[in-house]
N, C-alpha and C positions, 0 to 999 in steps of 0.2 A: 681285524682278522678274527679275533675271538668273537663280535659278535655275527660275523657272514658264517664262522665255523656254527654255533649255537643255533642260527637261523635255518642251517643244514641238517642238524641233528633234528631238529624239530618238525621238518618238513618232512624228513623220511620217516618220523615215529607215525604222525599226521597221514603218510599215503596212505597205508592200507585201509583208516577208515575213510577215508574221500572215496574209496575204492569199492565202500561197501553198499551195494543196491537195495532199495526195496523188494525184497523176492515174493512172489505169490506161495513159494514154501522153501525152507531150506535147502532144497535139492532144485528148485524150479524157478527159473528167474520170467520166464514167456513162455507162451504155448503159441505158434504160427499156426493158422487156421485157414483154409480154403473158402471165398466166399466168392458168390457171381460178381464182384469188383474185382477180383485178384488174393491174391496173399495177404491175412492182415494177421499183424503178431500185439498178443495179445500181454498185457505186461499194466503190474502198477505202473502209478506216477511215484517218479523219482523224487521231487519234493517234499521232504519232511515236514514242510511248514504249508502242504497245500491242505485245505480245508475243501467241505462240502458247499456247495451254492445252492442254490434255487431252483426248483421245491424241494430237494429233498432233505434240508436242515429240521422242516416242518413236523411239527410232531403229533399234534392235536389235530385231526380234521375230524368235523362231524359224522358222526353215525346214528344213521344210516346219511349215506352209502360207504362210509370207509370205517367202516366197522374191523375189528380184525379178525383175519382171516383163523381156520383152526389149522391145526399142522396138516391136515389130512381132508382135501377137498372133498374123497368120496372113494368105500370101501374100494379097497385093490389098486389105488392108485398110489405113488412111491414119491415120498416128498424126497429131495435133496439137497445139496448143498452146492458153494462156487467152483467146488473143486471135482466132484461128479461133472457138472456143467460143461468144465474144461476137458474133462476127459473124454464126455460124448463129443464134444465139437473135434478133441484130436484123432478119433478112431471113426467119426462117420457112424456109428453106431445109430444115431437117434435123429429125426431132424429136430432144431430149437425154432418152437415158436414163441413170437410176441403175440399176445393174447387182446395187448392196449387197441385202441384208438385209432386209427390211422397215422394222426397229428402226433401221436405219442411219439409213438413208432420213428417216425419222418423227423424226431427231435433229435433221436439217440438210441442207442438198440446196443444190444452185445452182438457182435461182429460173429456175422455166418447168419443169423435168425432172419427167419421168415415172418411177415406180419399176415395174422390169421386175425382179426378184432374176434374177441369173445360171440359177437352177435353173429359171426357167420361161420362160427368153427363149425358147427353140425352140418352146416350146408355145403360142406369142403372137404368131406369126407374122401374124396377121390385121390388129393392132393397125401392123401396118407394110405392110399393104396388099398383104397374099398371099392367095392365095385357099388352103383346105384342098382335097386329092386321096386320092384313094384310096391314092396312096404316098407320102405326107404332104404339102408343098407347093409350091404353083406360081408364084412369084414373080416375074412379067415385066411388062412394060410399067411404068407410073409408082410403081414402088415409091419411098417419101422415102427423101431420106440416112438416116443413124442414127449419132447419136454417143453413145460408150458411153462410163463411166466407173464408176471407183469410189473404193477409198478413198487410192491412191495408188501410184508405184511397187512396190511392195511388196505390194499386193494383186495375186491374179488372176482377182477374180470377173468384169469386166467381160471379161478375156480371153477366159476362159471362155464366157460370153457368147457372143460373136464369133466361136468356134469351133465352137459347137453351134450358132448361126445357119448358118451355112455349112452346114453338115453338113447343116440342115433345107431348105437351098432357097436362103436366102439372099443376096444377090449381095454378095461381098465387096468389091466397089468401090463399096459404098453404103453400107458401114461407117467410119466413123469413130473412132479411140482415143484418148481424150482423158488419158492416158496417168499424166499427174500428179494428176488425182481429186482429190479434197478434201484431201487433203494440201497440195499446192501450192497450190490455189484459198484456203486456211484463210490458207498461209504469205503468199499477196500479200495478206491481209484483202482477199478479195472479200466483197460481199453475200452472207450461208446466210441463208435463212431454212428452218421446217422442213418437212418431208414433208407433201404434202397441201396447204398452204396456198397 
């Protein structure tokens, strides 16, 4: 009896932290986001003992091409962080593009983004609300934010990006740089689900 009583005591000291989740901040456990799949709610992984996999444990890769990137791809544009990120996907404010690869993209993505590969962002200028011009194009009045990413400090396709948007018309202060890219989004276990879905 005394020890089912002690096993009881223990178990109820023990709930509250069983109870306790990984929150993306003290006040915010998910953010539920609208994507052309449906609803996806976006939340760590609950495992304390889960680790990062492959590639993103990697630390070292040669540069060039994965040189690191600087905080600030190009004057007027606005680097941020995971929790801006979350707050454009929950107000519809900005669209998120994936700046990678196709294959990137199609591996794992932050839930809601669009894939734009770097080499065609200038050429997609429409899809962010420009019109084309005879001297390429004309980006005024209600063009959306744009937040750009990719695979992490150390990439620079999203830079890239960003710079050949400018170039094409673009307005740099409607750019966004989400700067750490799946890299860091992997390293806090956010929600990936993958390209397309």
């Amino acid at each position: 009896m005394r020890g089912m009583l002690l096993g009881l005591c223990i178990a109820a000291i023990a709930a509250p932290a069983l109870a306790d989740k990984v929150g993306i901040t003290k006040d915010m456990m998910s953010v539920t986001v609208t994507t052309p799949g449906g609803a996806v709610e976006i939340k760590r992984n609950q495992d304390p003992e889960a680790r990062l996999g492959e590639p993103w444990t990697k630390t070292s890769r040669p540069c060039p091409n994965f040189c690191i990137q600087p905080m600030t791809p190009a004057p007027g544009v606005t680097t941020i962080g995971e929790l801006e990120v979350l707050e454009f996907l929950k107000s519809g404010e900005a669209l998120l593009v994936d700046g990678r690869v196709r294959p990137q993209y199609e591996q794992g993505t932050i839930p809601g983004a669009m894939s734009v590969p770097y080499t065609e962002a200038a050429d997609r200028l429409e899809e962010f609300g420009c019109e084309v011009d005879f001297d390429g194009w004309i980006c005024e009045g209600e063009v959306p934010s744009v937040v750009l990413f990719c695979n992490g400090p150390w990439c620079g396709q999203s830079p890239t990006a960003a710079r050949r948007m400018i170039e094409a018309g673009f307005p740099a202060e409607k750019i966004y740089y989400y700067r750490g890219g799946m890299q860091n989004w992997n390293m806090l276990g956010l929600t990936v689900v993958p390209g397309g879905s």
